[in-house]
C-alpha positions in Angstrom: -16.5 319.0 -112.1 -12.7 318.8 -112.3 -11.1 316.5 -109.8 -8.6 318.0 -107.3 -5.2 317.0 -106.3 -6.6 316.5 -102.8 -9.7 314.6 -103.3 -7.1 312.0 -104.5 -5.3 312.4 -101.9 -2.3 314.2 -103.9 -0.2 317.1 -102.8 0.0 320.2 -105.1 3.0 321.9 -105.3 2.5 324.8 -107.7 0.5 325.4 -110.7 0.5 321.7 -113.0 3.0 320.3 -110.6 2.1 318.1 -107.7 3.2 314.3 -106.0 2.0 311.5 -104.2 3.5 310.1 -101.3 2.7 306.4 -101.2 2.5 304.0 -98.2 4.9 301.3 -97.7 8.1 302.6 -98.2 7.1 306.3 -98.0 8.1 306.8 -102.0 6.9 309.5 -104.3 5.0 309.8 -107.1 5.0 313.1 -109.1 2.7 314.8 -111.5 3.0 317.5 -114.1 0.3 318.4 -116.5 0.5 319.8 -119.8 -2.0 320.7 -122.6 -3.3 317.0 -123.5 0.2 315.7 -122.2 1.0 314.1 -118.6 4.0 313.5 -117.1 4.4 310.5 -114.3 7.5 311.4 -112.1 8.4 307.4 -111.1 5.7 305.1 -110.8 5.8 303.0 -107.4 6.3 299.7 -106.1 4.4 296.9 -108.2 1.9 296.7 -111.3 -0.7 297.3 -108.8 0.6 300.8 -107.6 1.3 301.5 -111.2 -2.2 301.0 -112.0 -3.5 302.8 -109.0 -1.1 305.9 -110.0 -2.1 305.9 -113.3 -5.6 306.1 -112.9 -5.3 308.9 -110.1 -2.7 310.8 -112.7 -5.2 310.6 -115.5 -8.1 311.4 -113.8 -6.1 314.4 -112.9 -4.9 315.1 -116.1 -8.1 314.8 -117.7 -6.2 312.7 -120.5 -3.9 309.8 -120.8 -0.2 309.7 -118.9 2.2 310.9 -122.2 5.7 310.8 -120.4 7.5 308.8 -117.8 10.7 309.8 -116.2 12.3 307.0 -113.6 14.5 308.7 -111.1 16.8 305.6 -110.9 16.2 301.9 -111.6 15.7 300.5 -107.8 12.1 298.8 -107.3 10.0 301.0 -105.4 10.2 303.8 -108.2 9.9 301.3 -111.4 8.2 298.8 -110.8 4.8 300.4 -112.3 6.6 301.8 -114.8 4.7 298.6 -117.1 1.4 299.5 -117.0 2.7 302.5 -118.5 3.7 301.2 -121.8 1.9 303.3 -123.9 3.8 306.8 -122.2 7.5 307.6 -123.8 10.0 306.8 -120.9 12.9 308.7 -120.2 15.6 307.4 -117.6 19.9 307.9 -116.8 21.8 306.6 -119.5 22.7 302.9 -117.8 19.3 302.0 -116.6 18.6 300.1 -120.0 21.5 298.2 -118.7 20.3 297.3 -115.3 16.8 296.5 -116.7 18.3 294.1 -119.0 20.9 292.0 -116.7 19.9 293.5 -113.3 17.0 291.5 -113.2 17.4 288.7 -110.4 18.9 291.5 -107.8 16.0 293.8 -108.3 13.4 291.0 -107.8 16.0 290.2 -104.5 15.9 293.6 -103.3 12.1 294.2 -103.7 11.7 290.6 -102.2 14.3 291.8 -99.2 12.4 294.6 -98.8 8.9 293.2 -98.0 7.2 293.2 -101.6 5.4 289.6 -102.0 7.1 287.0 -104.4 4.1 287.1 -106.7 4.2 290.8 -107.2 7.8 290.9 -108.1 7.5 288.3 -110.2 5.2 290.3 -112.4 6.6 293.3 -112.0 10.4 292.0 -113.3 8.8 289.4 -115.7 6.9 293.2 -117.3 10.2 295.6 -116.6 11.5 296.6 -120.5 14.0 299.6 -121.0 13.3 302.9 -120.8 13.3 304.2 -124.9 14.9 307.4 -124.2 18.3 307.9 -122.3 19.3 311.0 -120.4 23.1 311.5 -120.7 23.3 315.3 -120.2 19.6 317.5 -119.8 16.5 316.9 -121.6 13.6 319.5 -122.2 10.3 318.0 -122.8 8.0 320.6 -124.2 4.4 319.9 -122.5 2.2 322.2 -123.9 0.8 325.7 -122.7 4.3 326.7 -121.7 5.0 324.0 -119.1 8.1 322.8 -120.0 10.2 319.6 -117.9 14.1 319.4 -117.5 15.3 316.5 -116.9 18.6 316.2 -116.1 20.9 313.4 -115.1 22.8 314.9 -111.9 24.6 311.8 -110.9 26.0 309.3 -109.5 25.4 309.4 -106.1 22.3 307.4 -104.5 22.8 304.9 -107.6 24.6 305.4 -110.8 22.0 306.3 -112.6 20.1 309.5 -110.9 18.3 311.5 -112.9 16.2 314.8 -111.4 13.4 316.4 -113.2 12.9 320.3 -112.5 9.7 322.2 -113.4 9.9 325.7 -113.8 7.8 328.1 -112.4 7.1 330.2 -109.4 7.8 328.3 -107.5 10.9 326.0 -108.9 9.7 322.6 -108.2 12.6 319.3 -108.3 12.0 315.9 -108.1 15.1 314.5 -106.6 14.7 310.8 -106.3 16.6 309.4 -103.6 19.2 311.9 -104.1 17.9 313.3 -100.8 15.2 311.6 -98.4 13.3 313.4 -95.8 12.4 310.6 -93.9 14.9 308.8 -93.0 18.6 308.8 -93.4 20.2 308.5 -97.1 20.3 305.4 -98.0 23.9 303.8 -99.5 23.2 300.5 -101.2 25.9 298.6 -102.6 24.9 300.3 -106.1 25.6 303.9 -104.3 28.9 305.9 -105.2 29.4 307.5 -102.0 31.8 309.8 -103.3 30.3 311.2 -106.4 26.7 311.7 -104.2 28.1 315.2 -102.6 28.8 316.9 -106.2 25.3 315.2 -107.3 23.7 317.1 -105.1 26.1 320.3 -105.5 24.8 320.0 -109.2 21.0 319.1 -107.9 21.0 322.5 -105.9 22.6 324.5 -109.3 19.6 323.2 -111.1 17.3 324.3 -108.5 18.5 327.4 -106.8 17.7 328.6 -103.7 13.9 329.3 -103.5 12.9 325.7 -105.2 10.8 323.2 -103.6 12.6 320.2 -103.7 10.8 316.7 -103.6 12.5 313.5 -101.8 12.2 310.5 -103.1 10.6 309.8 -99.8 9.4 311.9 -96.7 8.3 315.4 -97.1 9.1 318.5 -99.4 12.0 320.4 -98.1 14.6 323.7 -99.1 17.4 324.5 -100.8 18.9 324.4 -96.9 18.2 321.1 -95.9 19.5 319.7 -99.0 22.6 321.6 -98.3 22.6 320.3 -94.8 22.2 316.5 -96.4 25.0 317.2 -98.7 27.6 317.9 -95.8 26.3 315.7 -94.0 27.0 312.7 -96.5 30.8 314.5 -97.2 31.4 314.3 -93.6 29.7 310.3 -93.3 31.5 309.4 -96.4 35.0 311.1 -96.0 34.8 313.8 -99.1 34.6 317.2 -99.6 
């Protein structure tokens, strides 16, 4: 019998298309499935979570992970991304960079954040570049008609953002931490806070108004929240 999305504890969110939300840092994980082809939306906090994710995804799939798309380079969405070596990984066009001489602040940040020095050790000793780099949209054709956009929306949360939409009824859009559910946006000192409001002006474009769209953490929310976050962060930030 064919494993479920919610006997592993996975949300589905329309037909192929479905995420994990992950303990911890409340982070997302998301899944679409293709004919023999899987593709990992982020891939969590450690080699460990990587692992775990990857399993789960496959068993789901019913086939090995194909494709890997990281929705920015901070820890808690790439550090798994190792144990996924064998997938083709697509990211922003500057997180090649930030894997290559970022290395010492991500293992900081990850350390600042509560991950143990041993796993971030591994996980930064593992990181490599992403092979493919998103400067404008990407189709991946996965087979069966499911196709993925991905489509590099920013700056805003980071320089890097890149937000994957899955067509169908509904529209589903992984948004990284473009928008958070959970808690309030959050504006590292990698953010550009005034290039996030047209990020997401260019997020909610992609998606149109009857979409799902997926945080990078908390829960799945409408066109109308995202709206709300994005005036939100023009009035916190001072832009229009």
């Amino acid at each position: 019998m064919t494993v479920t999305w919610e006997e592993l504890g996975w949300e589905r969110l329309a037909a192929g298309a479905g995420r994990c939300r992950l303990p911890g840092w409340d982070c997302t994980v998301g899944l679409v499935l293709g004919e023999g082809t899987a593709l990992m939306v982020d891939a969590g906090s450690s080699l460990a979570e990587g692992a775990r994710l990857r399993a789960q995804a496959e068993e789901l799939a019913d086939g090995r992970v194909t494709h890997l798309a990281l929705t920015h380079p901070h820890f808690d969405h790439v550090f798994g991304a190792p144990v996924l070596a064998g997938a083709e990984v697509y990211a922003a066009v500057g997180v090649d960079a930030v894997f290559a001489r970022e290395r010492a602040e991500l293992r900081l940040d990850a350390m600042r954040n509560g991950l143990p020095v041993a796993d971030a050790d591994e996980a930064v000793d593992a990181l490599v570049p992403p092979r493919h780099l998103v400067s404008g949209e990407w189709t991946l054709d996965l087979g069966t008609g499911r196709q993925a956009l991905l489509a590099n929306v920013g700056p805003g949360h980071t320089a890097h953002d890149l937000a994957v939409l899955v067509p169908g009824s509904p529209e589903v859009v992984f948004c990284g931490d473009l928008v958070e559910e959970s808690g309030e946006p959050q504006a590292g000192p990698d953010a550009l806070p005034s290039r996030w409001p047209d990020a997401l002006d260019r997020l909610l474009s992609l998606g149109g108004e009857d979409a799902l769209y997926v945080p990078g953490h908390g829960a799945v929310v409408d066109a109308a929240f995202v709206r709300r976050q994005r005036d939100e962060l023009a009035a916190r930030f001072g832009v229009s």
